[in-house]
MDAnalysis code that builds the backbone (N, CA, C; Angstrom):
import MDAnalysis as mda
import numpy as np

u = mda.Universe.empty(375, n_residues=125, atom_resindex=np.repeat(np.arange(125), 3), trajectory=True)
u.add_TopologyAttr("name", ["N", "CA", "C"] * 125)
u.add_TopologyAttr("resid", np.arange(1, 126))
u.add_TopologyAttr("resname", ["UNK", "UNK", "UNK", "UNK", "UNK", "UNK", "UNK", "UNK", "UNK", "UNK", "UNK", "UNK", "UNK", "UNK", "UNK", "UNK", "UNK", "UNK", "UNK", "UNK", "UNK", "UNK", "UNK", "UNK", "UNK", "UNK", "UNK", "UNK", "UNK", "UNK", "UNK", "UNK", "UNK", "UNK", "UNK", "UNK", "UNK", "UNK", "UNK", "UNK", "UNK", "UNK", "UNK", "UNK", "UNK", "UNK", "UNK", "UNK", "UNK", "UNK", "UNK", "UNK", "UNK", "UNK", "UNK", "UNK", "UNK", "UNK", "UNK", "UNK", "UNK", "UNK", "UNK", "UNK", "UNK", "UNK", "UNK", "UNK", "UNK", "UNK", "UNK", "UNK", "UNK", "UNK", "UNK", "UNK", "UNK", "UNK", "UNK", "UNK", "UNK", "UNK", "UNK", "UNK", "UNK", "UNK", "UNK", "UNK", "UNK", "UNK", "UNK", "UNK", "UNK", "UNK", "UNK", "UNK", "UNK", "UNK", "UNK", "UNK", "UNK", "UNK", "UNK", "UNK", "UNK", "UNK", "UNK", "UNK", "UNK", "UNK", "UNK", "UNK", "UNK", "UNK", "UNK", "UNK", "UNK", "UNK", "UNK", "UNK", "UNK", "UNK", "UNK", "UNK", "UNK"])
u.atoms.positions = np.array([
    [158.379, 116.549, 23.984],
    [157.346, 116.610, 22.968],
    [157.290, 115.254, 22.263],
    [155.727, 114.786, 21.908],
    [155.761, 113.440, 21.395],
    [154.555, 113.991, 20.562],
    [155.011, 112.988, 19.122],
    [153.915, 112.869, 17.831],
    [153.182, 111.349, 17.822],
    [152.289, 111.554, 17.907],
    [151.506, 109.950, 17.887],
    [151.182, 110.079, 16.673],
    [151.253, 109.319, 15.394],
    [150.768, 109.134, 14.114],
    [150.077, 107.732, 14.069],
    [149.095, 107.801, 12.759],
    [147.902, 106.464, 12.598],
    [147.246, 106.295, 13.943],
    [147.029, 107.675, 14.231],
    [146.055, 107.281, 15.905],
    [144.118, 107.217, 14.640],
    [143.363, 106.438, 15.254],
    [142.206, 106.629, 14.842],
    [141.209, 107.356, 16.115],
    [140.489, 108.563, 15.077],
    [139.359, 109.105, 16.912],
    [138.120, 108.344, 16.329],
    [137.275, 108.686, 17.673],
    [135.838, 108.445, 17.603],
    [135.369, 109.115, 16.472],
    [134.821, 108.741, 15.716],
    [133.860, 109.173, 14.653],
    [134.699, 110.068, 13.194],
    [135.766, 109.418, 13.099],
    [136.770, 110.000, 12.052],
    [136.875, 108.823, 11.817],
    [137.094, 108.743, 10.486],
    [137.058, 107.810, 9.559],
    [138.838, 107.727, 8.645],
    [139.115, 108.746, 8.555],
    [140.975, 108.999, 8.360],
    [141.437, 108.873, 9.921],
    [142.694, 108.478, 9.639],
    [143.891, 108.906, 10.511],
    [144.329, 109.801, 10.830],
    [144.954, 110.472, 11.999],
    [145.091, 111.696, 12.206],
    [146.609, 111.461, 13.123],
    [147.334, 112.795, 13.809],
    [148.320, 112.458, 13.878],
    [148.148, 113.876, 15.462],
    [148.450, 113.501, 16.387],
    [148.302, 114.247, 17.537],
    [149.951, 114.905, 18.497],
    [149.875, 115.696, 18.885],
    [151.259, 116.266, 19.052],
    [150.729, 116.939, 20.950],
    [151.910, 116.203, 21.271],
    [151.598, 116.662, 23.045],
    [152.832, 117.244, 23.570],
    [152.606, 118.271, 24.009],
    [153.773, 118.911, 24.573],
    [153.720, 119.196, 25.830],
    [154.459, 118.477, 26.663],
    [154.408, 119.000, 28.246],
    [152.648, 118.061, 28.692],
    [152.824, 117.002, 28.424],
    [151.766, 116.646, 29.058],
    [150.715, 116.763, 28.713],
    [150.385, 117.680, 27.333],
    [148.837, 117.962, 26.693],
    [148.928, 118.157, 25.421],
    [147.405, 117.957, 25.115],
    [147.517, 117.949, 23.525],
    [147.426, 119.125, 22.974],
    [148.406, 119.454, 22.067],
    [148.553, 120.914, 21.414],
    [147.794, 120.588, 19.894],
    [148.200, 119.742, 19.147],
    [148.041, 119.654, 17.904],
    [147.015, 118.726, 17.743],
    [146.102, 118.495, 16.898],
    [145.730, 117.121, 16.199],
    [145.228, 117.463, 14.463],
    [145.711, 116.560, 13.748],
    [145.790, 116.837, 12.441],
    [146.057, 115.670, 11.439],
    [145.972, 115.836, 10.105],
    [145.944, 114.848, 9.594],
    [147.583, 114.628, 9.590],
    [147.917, 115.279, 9.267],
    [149.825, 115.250, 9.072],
    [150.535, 116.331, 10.029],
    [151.150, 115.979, 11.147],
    [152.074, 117.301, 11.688],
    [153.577, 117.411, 11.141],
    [154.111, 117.834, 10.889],
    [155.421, 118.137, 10.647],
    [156.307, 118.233, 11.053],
    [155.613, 118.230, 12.368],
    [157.415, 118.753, 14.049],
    [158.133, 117.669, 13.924],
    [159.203, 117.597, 14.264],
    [160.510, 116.615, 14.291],
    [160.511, 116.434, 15.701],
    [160.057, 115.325, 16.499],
    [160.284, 115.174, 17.835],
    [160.446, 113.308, 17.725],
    [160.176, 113.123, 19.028],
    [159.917, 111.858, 19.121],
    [158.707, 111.026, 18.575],
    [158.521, 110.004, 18.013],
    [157.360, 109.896, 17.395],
    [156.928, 108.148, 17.543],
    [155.522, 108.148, 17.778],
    [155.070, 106.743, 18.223],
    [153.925, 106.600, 17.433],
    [154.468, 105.495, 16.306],
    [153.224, 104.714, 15.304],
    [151.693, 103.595, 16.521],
    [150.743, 104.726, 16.344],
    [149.512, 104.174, 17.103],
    [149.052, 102.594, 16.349],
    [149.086, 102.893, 15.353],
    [148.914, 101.605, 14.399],
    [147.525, 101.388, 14.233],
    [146.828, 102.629, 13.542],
    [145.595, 102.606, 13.508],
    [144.402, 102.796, 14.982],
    [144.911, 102.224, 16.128],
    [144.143, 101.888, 17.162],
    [143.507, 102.925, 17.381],
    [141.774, 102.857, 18.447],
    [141.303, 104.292, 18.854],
    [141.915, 104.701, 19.985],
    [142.120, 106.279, 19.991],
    [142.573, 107.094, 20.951],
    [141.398, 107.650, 22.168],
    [141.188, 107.378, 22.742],
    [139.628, 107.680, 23.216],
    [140.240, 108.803, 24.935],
    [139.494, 109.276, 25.598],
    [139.782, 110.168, 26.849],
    [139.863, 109.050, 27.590],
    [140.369, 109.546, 29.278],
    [140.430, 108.035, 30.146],
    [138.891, 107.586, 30.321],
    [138.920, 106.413, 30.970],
    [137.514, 105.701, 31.060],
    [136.936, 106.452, 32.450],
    [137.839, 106.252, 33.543],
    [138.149, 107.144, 34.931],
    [138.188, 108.550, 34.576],
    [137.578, 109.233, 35.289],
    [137.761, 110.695, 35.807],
    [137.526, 110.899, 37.339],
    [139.426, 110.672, 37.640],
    [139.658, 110.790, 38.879],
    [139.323, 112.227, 39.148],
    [138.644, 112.779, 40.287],
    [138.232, 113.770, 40.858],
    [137.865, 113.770, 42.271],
    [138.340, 115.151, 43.115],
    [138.123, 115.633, 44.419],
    [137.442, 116.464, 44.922],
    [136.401, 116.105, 45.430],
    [135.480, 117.398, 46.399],
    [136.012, 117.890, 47.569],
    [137.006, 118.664, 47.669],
    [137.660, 118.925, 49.373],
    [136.401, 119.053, 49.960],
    [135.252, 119.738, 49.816],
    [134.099, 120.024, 50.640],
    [133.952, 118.655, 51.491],
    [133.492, 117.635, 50.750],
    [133.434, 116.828, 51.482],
    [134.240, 115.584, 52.038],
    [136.076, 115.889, 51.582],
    [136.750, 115.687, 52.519],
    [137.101, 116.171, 53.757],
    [136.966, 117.542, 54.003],
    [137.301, 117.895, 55.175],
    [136.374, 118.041, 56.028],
    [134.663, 117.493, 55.299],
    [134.155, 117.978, 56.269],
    [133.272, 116.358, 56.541],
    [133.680, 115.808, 56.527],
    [133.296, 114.117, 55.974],
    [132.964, 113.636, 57.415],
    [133.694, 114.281, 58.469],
    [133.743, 113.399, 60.075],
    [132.517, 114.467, 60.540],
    [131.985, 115.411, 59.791],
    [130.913, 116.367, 60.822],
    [129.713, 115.746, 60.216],
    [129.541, 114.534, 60.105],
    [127.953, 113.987, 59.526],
    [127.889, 112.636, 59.790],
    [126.645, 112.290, 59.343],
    [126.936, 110.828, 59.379],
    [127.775, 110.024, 58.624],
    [127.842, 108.930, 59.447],
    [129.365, 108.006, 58.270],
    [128.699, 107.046, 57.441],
    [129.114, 107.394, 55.902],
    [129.051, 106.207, 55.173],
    [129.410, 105.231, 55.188],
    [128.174, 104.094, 55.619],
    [128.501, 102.893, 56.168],
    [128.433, 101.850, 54.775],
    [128.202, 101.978, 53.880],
    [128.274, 101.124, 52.762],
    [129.388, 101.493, 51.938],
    [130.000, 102.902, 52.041],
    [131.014, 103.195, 51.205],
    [130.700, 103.219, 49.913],
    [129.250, 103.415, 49.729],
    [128.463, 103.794, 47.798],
    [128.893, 104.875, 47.337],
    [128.828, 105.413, 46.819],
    [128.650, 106.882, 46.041],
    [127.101, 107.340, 46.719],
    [126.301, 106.300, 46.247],
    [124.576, 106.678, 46.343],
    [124.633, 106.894, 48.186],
    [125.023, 106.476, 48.588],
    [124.947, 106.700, 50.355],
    [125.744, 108.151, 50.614],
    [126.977, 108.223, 49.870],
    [127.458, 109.028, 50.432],
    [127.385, 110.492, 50.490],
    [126.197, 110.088, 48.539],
    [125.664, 111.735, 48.674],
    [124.170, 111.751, 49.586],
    [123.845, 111.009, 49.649],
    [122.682, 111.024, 50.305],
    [123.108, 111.590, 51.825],
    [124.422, 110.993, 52.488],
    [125.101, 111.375, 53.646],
    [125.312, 113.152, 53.790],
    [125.824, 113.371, 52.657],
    [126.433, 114.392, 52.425],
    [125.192, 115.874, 52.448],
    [124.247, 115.727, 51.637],
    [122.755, 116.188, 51.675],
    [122.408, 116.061, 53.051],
    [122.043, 115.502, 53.695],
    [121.804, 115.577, 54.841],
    [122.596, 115.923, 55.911],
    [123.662, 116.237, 55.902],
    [124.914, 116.948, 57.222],
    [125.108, 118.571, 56.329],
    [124.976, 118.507, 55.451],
    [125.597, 119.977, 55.368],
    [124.530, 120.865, 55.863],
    [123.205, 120.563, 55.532],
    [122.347, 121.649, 56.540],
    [122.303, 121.866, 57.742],
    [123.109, 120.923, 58.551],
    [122.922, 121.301, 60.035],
    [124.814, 121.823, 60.323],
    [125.370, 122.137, 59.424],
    [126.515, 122.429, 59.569],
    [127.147, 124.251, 59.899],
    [127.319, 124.736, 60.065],
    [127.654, 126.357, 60.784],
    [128.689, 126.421, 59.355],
    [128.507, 127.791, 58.744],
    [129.882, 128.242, 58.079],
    [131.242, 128.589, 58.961],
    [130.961, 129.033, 60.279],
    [132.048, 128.841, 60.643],
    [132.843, 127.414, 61.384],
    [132.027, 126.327, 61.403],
    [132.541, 125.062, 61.418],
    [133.057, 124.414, 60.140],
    [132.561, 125.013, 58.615],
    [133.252, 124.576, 57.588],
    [134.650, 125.322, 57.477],
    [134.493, 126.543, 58.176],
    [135.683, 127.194, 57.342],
    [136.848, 126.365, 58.301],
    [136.422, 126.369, 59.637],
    [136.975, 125.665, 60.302],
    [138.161, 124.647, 60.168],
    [136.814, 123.133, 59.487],
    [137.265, 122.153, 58.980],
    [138.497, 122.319, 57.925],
    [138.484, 123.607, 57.388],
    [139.393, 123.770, 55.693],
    [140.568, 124.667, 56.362],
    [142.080, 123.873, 56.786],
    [142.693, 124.757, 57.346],
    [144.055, 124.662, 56.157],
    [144.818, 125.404, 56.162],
    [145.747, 125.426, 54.904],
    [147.103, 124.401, 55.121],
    [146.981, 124.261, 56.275],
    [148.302, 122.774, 56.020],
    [147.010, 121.815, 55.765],
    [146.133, 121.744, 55.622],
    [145.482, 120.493, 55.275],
    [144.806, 120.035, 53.901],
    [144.936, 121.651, 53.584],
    [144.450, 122.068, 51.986],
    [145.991, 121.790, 50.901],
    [147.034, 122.049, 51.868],
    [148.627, 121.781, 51.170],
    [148.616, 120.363, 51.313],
    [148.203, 119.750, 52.032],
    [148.967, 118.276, 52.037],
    [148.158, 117.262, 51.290],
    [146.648, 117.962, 50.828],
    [145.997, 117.290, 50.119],
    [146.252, 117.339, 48.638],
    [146.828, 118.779, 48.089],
    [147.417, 119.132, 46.838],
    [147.965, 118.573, 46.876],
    [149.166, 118.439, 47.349],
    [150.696, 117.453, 47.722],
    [150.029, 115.695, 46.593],
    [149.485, 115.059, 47.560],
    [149.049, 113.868, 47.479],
    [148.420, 113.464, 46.003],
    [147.411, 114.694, 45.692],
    [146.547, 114.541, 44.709],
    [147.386, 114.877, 43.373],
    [147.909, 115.589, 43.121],
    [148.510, 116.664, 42.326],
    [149.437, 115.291, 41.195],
    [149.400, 114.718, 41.545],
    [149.969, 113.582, 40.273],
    [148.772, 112.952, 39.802],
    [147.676, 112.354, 40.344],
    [146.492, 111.770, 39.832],
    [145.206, 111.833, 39.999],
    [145.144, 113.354, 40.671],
    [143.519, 113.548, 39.963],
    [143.630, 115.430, 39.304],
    [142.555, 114.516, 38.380],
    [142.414, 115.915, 37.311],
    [141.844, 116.753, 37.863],
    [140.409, 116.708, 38.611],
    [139.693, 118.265, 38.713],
    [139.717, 118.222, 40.615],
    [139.933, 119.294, 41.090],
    [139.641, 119.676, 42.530],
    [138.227, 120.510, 42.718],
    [137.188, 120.089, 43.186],
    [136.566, 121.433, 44.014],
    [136.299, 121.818, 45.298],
    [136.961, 122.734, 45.108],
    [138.104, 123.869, 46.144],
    [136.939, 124.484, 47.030],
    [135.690, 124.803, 46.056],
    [134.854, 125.786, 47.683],
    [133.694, 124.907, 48.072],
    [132.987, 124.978, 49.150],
    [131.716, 124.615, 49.743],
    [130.997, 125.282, 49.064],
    [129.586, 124.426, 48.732],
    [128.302, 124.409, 48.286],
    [127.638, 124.385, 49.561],
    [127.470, 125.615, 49.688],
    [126.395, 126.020, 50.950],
    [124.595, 125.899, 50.731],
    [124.547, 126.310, 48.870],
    [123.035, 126.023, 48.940],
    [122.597, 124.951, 48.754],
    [121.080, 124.927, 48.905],
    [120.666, 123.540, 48.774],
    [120.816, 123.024, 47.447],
    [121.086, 121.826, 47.510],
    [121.057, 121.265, 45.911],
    [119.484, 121.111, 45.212],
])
């Protein structure tokens, strides 16, 4: 457990004092009281990450049944992605999604990215 004190947030004008236990924030307040370990922010802003690492298994596992993103954009790759999943069979997705491959991707991810999504988007967008 850690107390961050003199943290400043977005659009607060006092200081506030934030309490994380196990990796998340439990508390935020002007004064906490717990006796733990404790780290003077020194006024600075506390803001969320800039990154929001995130995983679509959909279109990792199913990434080799379409065309290949040849620029490696984002903008190509949904555009890639839109265009292969309609000619794709549900039973070639379920296919693609086999559970040592769904474990070894948890495995990998599971320290640095925050959100997974876990099922196929079958309808059209």
């Amino acid at each position: 457990m850690k107390k961050f004190t003199n943290v400043r947030l977005k659009g607060e004008k006092e200081p506030v004092s934030i309490l994380v236990e196990d990796g998340k924030i439990t508390k935020i307040a002007k004064e906490i009281p717990q006796e733990c370990e404790t780290i003077d922010v020194g006024g600075n802003l506390v803001i969320p990450p800039y990154v929001d690492p995130h995983l679509h298994l959909d279109y990792v596992f199913t990434a080799d049944m379409g065309e290949q993103n040849g620029s490696g954009t984002l903008f190509e790759g949904i555009q890639r992605w839109s265009e292969s999943k309609g000619n794709m069979t549900v039973e070639q997705m379920r296919h693609a999604f086999t559970v040592e491959s769904a474990k070894r991707c948890f495995m990998v991810c599971r320290q640095s990215v925050h959100i997974l999504m876990s099922q196929i988007r079958l309808l059209p967008d």
